[in-house]
C-alpha positions as CSV (number, residue, x, y, z in Angstrom):
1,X,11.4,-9.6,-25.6
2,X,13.9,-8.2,-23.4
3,X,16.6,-9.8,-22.7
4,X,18.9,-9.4,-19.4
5,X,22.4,-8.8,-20.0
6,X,24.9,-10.0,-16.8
7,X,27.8,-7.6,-16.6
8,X,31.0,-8.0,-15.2
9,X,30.8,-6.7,-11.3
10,X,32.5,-3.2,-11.0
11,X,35.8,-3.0,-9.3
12,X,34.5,0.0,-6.6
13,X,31.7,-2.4,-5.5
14,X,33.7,-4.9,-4.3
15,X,35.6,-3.3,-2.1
16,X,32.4,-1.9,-0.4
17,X,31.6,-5.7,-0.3
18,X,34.9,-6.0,1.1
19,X,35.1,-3.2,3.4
20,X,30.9,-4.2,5.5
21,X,32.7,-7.0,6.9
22,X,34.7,-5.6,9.6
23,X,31.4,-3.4,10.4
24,X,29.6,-6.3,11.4
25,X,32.4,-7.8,13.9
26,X,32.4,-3.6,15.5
27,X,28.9,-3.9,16.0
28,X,28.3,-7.4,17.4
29,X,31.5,-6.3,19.9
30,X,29.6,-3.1,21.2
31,X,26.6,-5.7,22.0
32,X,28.4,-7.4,24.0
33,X,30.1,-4.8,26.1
34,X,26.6,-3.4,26.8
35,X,25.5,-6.7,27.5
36,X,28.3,-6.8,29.9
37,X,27.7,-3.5,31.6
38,X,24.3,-4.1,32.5
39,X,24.7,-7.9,33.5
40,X,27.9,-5.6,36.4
41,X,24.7,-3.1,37.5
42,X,22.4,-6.0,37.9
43,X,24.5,-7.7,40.3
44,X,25.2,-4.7,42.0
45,X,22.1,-3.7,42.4
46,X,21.1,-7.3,43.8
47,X,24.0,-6.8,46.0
48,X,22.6,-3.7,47.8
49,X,19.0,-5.0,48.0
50,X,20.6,-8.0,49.4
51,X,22.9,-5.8,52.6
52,X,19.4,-3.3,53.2
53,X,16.8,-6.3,53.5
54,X,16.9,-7.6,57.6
55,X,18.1,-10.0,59.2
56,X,20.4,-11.0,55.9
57,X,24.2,-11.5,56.7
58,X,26.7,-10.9,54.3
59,X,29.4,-11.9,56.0
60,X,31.2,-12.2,59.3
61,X,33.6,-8.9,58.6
62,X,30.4,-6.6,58.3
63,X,28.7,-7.8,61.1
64,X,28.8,-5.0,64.1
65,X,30.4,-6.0,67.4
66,X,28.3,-6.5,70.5
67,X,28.4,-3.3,73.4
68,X,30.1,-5.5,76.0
69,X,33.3,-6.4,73.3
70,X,33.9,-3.3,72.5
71,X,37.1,-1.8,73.6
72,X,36.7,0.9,76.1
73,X,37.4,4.0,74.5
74,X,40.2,6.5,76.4
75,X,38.8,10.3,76.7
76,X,41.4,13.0,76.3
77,X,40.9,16.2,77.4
78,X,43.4,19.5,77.0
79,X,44.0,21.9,79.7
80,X,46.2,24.0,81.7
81,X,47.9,23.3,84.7
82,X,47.7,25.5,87.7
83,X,49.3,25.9,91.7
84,X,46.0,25.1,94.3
85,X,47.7,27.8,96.5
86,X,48.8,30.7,94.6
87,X,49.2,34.3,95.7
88,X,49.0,36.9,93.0
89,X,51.1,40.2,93.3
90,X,49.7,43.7,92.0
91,X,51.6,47.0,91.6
92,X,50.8,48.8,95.2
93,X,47.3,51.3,95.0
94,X,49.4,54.8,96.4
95,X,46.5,56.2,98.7
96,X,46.1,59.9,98.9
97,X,48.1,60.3,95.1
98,X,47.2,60.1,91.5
99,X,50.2,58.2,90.1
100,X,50.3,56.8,86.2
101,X,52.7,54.3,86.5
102,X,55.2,53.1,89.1
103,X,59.0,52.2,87.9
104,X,60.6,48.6,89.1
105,X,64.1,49.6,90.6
106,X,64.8,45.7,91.5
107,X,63.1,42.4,90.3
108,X,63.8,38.9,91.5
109,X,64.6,36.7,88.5
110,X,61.4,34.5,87.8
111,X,61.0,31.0,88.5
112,X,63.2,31.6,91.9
113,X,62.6,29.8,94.9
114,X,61.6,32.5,98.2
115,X,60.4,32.5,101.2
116,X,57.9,34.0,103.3
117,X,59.0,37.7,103.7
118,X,61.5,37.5,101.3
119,X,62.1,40.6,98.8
120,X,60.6,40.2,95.5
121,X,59.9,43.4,94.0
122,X,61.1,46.9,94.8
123,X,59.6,50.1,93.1
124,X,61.1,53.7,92.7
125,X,60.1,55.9,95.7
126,X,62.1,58.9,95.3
127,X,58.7,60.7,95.2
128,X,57.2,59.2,98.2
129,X,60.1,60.2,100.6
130,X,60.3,63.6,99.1
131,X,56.5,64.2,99.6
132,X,57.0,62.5,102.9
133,X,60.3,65.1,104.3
134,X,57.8,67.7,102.6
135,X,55.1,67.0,104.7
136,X,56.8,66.4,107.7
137,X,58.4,69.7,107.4
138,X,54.8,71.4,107.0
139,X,53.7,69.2,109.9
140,X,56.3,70.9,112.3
141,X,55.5,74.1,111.5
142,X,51.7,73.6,111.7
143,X,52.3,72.4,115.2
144,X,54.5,75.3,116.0
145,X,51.5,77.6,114.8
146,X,49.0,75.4,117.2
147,X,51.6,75.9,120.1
148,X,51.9,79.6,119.4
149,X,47.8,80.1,119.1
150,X,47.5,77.9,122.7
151,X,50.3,80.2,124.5
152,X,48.6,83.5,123.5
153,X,45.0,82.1,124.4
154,X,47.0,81.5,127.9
155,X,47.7,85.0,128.1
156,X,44.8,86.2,127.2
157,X,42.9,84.0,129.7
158,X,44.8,85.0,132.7
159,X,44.1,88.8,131.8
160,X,40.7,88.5,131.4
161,X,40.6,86.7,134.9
162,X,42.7,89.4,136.4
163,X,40.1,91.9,134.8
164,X,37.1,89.8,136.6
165,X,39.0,89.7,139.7
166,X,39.5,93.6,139.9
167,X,36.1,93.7,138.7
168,X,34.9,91.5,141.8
169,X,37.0,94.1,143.7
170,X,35.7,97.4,142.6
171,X,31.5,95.7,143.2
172,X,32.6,94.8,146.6
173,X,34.3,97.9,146.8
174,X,30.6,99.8,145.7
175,X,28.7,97.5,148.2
176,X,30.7,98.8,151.3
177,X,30.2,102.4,149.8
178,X,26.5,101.6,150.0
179,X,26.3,100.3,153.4
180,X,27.2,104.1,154.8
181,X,25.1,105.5,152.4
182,X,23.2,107.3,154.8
183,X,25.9,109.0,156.3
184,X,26.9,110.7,153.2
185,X,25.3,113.6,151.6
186,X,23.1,113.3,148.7
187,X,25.3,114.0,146.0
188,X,27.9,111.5,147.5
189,X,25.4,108.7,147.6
190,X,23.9,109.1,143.9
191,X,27.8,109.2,143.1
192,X,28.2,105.7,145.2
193,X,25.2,104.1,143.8
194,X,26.4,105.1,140.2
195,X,29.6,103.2,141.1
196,X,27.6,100.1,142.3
197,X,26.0,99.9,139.2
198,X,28.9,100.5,136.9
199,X,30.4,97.7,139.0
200,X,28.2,95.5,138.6
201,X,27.4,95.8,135.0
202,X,31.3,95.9,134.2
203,X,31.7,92.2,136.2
204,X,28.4,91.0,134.4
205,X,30.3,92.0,130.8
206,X,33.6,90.7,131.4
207,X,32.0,87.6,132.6
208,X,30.2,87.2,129.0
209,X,32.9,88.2,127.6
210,X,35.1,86.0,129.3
211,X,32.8,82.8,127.6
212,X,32.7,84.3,124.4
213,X,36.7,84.9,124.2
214,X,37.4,81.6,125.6
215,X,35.0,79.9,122.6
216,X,36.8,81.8,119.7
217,X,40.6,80.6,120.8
218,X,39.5,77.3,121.0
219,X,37.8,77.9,117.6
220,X,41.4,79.5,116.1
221,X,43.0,76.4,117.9
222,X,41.4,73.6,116.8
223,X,41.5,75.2,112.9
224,X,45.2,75.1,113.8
225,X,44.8,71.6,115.2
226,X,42.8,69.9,111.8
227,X,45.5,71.7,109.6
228,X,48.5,70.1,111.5
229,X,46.4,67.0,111.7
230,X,45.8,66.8,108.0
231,X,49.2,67.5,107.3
232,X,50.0,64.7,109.6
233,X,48.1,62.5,107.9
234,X,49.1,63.1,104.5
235,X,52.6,62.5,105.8
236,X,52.1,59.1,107.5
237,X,49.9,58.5,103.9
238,X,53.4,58.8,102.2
239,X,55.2,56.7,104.6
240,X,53.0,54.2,103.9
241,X,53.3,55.0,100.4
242,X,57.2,54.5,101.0
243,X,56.8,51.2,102.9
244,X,54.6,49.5,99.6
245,X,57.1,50.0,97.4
246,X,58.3,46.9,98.7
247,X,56.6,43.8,98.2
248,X,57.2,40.6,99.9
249,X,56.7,36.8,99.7
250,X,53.4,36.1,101.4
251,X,53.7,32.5,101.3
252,X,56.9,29.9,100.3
253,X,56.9,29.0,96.9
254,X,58.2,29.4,93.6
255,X,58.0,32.9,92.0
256,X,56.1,33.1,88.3
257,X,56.2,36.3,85.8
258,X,52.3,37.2,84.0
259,X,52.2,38.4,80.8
260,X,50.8,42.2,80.7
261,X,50.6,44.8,78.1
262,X,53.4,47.3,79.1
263,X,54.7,50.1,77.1
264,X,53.1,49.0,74.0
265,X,53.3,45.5,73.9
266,X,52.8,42.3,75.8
267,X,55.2,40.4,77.9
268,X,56.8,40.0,81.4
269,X,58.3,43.1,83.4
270,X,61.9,43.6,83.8
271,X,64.1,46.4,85.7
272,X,63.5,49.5,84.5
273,X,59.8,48.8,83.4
274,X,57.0,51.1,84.4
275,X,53.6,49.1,85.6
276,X,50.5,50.5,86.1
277,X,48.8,50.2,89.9
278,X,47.0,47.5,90.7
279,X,48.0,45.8,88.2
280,X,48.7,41.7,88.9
281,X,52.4,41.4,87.2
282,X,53.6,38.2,89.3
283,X,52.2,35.6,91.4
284,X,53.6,32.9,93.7
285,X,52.7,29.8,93.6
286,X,53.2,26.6,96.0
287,X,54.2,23.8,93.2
288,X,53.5,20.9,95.7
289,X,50.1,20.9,95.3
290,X,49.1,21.4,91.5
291,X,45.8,21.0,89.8
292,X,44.6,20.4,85.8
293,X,41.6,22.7,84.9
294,X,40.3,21.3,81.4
295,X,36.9,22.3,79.4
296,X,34.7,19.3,78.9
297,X,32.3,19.0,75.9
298,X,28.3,18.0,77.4
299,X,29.1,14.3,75.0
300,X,32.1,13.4,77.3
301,X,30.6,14.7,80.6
302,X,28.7,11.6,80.7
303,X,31.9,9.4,81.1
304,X,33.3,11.2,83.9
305,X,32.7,10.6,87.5
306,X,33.7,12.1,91.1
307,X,36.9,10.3,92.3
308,X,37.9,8.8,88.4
309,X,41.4,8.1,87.8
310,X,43.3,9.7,84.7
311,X,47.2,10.1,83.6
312,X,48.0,14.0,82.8
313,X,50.4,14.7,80.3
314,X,53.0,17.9,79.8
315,X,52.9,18.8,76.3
316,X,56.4,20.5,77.0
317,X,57.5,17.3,78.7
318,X,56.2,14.1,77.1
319,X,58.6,11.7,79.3
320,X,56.6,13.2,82.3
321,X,53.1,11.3,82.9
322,X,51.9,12.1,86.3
323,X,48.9,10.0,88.2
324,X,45.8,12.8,88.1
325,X,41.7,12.0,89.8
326,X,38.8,13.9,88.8
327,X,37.7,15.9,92.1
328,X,35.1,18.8,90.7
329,X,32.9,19.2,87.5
330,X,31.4,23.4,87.6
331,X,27.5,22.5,87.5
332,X,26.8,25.4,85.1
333,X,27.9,25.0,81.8
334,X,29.0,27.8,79.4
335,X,27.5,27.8,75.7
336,X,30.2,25.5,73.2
337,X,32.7,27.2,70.7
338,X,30.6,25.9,67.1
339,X,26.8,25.5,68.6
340,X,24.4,27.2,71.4
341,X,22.7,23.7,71.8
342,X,26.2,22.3,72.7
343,X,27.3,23.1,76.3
344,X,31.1,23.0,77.8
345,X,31.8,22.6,81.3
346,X,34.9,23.0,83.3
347,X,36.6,19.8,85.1
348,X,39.5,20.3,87.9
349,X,41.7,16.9,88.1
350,X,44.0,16.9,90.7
351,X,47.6,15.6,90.0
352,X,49.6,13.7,92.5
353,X,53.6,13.7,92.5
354,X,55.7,16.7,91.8
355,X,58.6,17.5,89.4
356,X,61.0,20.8,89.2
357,X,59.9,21.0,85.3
358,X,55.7,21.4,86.7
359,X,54.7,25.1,86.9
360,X,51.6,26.7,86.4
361,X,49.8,27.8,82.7
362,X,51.5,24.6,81.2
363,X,49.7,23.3,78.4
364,X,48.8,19.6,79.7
365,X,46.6,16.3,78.1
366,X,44.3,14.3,80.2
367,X,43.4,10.6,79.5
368,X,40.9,9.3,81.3
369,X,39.9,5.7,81.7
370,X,35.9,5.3,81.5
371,X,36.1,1.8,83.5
372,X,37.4,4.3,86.5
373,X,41.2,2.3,86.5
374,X,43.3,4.0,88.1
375,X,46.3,5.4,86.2
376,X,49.6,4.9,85.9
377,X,52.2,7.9,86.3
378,X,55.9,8.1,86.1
379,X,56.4,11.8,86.9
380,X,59.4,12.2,89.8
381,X,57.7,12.4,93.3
């Protein structure tokens, strides 16, 4: 028979007892916080079934405005402002001369007011007067040769006809000798018709010889003539030269300084600068009539239109706002800055009104209405 013995319950034991409780309570929280999480992702996920099926409306802020209440949208397109009537002014091409660079000896200060004829630019032409008293000189003396050369042909002429004359003489001379031919003795009359023939064939050579004289001094002459001629011309060559190393106003306006690369760097010339020929270095420009030439992405091309109205801005100015119209769109487009498939064109808007502050190559913003209203400017007129 065994018998079971009940023993007093060990100390360590109860506080394991003791200690499962709060266990329980962790556990049961943890159920519900994942109960909770997945009750959030069920609604959520019943939301966005909800939004993609159609015809369902959530609400009245998500649904999309109709085409005809939407707010026109403004285009805005950046540019540079240029002068419709502009001259530009080059260094002068020196014909006849190889010349590196030409020096500015006077300059009219930029953004001045001329008119036609008026004195904008004068170059150094120390070399071009020299060359031209040079020339001249040469020219003289060429023509002095050519004067010399036509005097002595003169002379010569006149002897040779004297020589034909006293040729002429002597044959008639031998004829008359020959008409009494038979009244002088043998001997005499073989000694006359020796002189008739000597007579004759020295008339026949002077007379070709006379042609053949005559041919060479005009030959020496006019050799003469071309080399006084060319010097001539290279002398009137340098007078010209001289006369373009002043440039004028071709038109009134409003004079305007290019940037060029001179003497190592770029920027506008000054006095004392040396500038390369035919190199533009100023322009004038007529500031009444000014135009805005922008670049236009192939997406906003379709909201512009012959004759639309748009307000330019100055980017230096922003008080200025000048009334602009859309008069030319280039039909060829050029490939886009980011994409080949992406085409730019190039828009010209005119701008109406005029202010002392608008010049040319002025950065400038148009905004252009796409219901074609015209816009509203405040730019001084």
């Amino acid at each position: 028979m065994s018998t079971l013995e009940s023993s007093p319950q060990d100390p360590e034991t109860a506080n394991a007892d003791s200690a499962g409780i709060p266990d329980s309570r962790r556990i049961t929280r943890g159920l519900l916080i994942a109960s909770g999480t997945v009750l959030v992702v069920a609604l959520a996920l019943a939301g966005f079934f909800i939004r993609a099926r159609p015809g369902t409306h959530v609400g009245a802020a998500f649904q999309p405005l109709p085409e005809s209440a939407r707010a026109p949208q403004t285009v805005r397109l950046k540019g540079m402002t240029a002068a419709v009537e502009a001259r530009a002014i080059m260094a002068p091409l020196i014909s006849g001369q190889q010349v590196g660079t030409l020096t500015i000896t006077k300059l009219i200060p930029s953004g001045t007011r001329v008119k036609q004829g008026d004195l904008l630019v004068e170059f150094d032409r120390q070399a071009q007067l020299r060359d031209t008293i040079d020339k001249q000189a040469q020219s003289d003396d060429e023509n002095e040769k050519v004067l010399e050369e036509q005097a002595r042909e003169a002379a010569a002429r006149a002897k040779d006809e004297t020589e034909i004359k006293q040729a002429e003489d002597s044959l008639a001379k031998a004829k008359l000798e020959m008409e009494k031919v038979e009244l002088l003795s043998r001997i005499d009359a073989e000694k006359a018709q020796e002189d008739l023939d000597e007579a004759q064939a020295t008339l026949a050579q002077l007379k070709e010889t006379f042609d053949l004289k005559r041919k060479a001094a005009q030959a020496s002459i006019r050799i003469l003539e071309i080399q006084r001629d060319r010097t001539r011309e290279t002398m009137l060559h340098s007078q010209a030269n001289s006369a373009l190393m002043e440039i004028h106003a071709p038109i009134d306006g409003i004079v305007v300084f290019n940037t060029i690369w001179k003497q190592g760097n770029m920027g506008e010339v000054q006095e004392g600068d040396q500038v390369r020929p035919g190199v533009p270095f100023m322009q004038v420009v007529d500031p009444a009539i000014m135009e805005v030439r922008v670049p236009v992405n192939q997406e906003d091309l379709l909201d512009l239109k012959i004759g639309q109205k748009a307000r330019v801005h100055l980017d230096a100015y922003s008080e200025l706002v000048f009334p602009g119209q859309l008069e030319s769109i280039d039909p060829m487009g050029t490939a886009g800055d980011f994409s080949s498939k992406l085409r730019k064109f190039s828009a010209t808007f005119s701008i109406q009104g005029h202010d002392p502050r608008l010049m040319p190559d002025l950065s400038a913003a148009v905004d252009i209405d796409p219901a074609g209203a015209a816009g509203q400017g405040s730019g001084s007129k």
